[in-house]
C-alpha positions as CSV (number, residue, x, y, z in Angstrom):
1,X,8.1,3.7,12.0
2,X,5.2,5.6,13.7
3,X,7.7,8.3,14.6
4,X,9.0,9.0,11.6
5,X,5.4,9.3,10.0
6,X,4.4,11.4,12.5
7,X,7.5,13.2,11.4
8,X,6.5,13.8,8.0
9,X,9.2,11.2,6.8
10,X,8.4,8.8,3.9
11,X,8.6,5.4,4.5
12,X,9.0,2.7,1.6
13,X,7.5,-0.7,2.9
14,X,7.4,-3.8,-0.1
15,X,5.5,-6.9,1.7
16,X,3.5,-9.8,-0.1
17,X,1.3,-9.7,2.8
18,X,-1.7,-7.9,2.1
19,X,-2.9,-6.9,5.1
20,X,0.0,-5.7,6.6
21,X,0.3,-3.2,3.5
22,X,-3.6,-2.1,4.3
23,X,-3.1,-1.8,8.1
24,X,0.1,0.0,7.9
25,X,0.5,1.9,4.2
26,X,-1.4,5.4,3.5
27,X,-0.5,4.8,0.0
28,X,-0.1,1.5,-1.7
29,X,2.1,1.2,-5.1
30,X,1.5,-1.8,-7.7
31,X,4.0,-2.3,-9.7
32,X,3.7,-4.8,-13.0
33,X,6.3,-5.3,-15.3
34,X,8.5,-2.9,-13.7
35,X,6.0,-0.2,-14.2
36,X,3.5,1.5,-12.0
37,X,-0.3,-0.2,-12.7
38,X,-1.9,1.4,-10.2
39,X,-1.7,3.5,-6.9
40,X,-3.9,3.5,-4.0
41,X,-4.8,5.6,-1.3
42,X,-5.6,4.7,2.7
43,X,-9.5,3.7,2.4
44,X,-11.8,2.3,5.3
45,X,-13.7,-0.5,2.8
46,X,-10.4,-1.5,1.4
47,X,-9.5,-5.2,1.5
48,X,-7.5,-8.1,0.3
49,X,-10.5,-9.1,-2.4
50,X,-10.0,-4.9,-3.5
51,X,-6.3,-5.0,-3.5
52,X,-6.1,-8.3,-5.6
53,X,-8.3,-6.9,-7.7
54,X,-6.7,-3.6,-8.2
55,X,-3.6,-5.9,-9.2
56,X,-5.0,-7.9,-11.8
């Protein structure tokens, strides 16, 4: 997966673990509803208590 990033390939990832989606995703997607609530971009302070809260 690293070598395809470093490729400049997209990569969709869909995990309920949080921190697997921080450590690994430079972009997180929530989707509610079937609709896109909120996107997210690779950030240092992020974590879980941020991305729950940006899912709520």
């Amino acid at each position: 997966m690293d070598r395809m990033r470093k490729d400049g390939k997209s990569i969709i990832m869909i995990s309920e673990e949080l921190m697997e989606l921080i450590g690994m995703c430079d972009r997180i997607i929530i989707m509610k509803d079937g609709t896109i609530s909120n996107e997210l971009m690779r950030d240092p302070e992020m974590d879980e208590n941020y991305l729950i809260a940006s899912m709520v």
